[in-house]
N, C-alpha and C positions, 0 to 999 in steps of 0.2 A: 343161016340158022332157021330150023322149024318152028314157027309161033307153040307148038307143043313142047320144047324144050326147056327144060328146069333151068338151061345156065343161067347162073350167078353174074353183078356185077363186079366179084369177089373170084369166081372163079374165071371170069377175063383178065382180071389183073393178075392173075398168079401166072399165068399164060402169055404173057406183054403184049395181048391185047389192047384193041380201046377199052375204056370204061363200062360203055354202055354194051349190051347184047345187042347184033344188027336188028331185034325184034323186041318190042319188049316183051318178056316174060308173061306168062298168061297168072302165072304165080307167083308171089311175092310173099314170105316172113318176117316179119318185124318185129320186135321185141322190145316191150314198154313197161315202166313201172307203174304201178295205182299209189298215185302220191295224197290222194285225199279222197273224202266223202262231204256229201253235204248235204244234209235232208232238206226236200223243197216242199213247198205245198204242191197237191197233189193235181190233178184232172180224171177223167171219165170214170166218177166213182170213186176215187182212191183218195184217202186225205192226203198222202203221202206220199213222194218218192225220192230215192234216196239218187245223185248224183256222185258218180266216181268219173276221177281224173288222172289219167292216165298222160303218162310223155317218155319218149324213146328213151330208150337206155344209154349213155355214154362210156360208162366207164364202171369199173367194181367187179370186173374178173373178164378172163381172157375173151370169152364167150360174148360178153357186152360189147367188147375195143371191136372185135370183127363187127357184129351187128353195126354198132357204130357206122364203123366205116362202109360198110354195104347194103344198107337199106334206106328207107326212107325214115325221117325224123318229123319231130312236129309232135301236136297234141291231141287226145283225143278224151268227149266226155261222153259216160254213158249213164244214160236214167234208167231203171231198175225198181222195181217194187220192193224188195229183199235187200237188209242192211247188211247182211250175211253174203250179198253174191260174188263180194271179191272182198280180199285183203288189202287194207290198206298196206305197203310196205313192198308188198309181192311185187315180181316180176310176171309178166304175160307174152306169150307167145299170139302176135296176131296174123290169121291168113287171109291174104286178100288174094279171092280169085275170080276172074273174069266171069261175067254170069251171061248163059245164055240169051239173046236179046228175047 
C-alpha cells in the first residue's frame, strides 16, 4: 500500500484483509458529537472563552455504527471565542491529516 492511499480500516475488512492498512493512512475521518459548552474565564485579552466537548460517535444511524467501528474514538475539547461556533447536540465530521514536517 502507497502512504498516499485513502484505504480504510473499513474497507480492509470488507476485503478479509487485516484490520489495519500495511501503512497508516496519511488521512483519517472521524466523526464526534459536541455534547456540551462551558464558558471559562478568558486570557490574552479575552474575559471569555467558551469550551466545547466533543466525543466520537457510537451509535444513532447507520453512518455513526460504521464510524464506530472504523475510526478512532476518544475525546476531544476545543476553546473558541464564539458561543455560536458549534452546536451543542450536532454531530462533526473531523479530518486529521499528516502535516508537512
Amino acid at each position: 500500500m502507497e502512504p498516499n492511499d485513502d484505504k480504510t480500516i473499513e474497507d480492509c475488512r470488507a476485503k478479509g484483509e487485516p484490520n489495519m492498512p500495511a501503512a497508516a493512512p496519511r488521512r483519517t475521518r472521524a466523526k464526534f458529537k459536541c455534547e456540551s459548552m462551558t464558558k471559562r474565564m478568558g486570557w490574552a485579552g479575552h474575559d471569555f472563552v467558551y469550551s466545547f466537548e466533543f466525543r466520537a460517535v457510537t451509535a444513532g444511524s447507520p453512518e455513526n455504527t460504521r464510524f464506530f467501528a472504523a475510526t478512532p474514538g476518544g475525546a476531544v475539547r476545543l476553546d473558541v471565542l464564539s458561543s455560536e461556533a458549534f452546536e451543542v447536540g450536532g454531530d462533526y465530521y473531523l479530518d486529521f491529516e499528516l502535516a508537512a514536517a
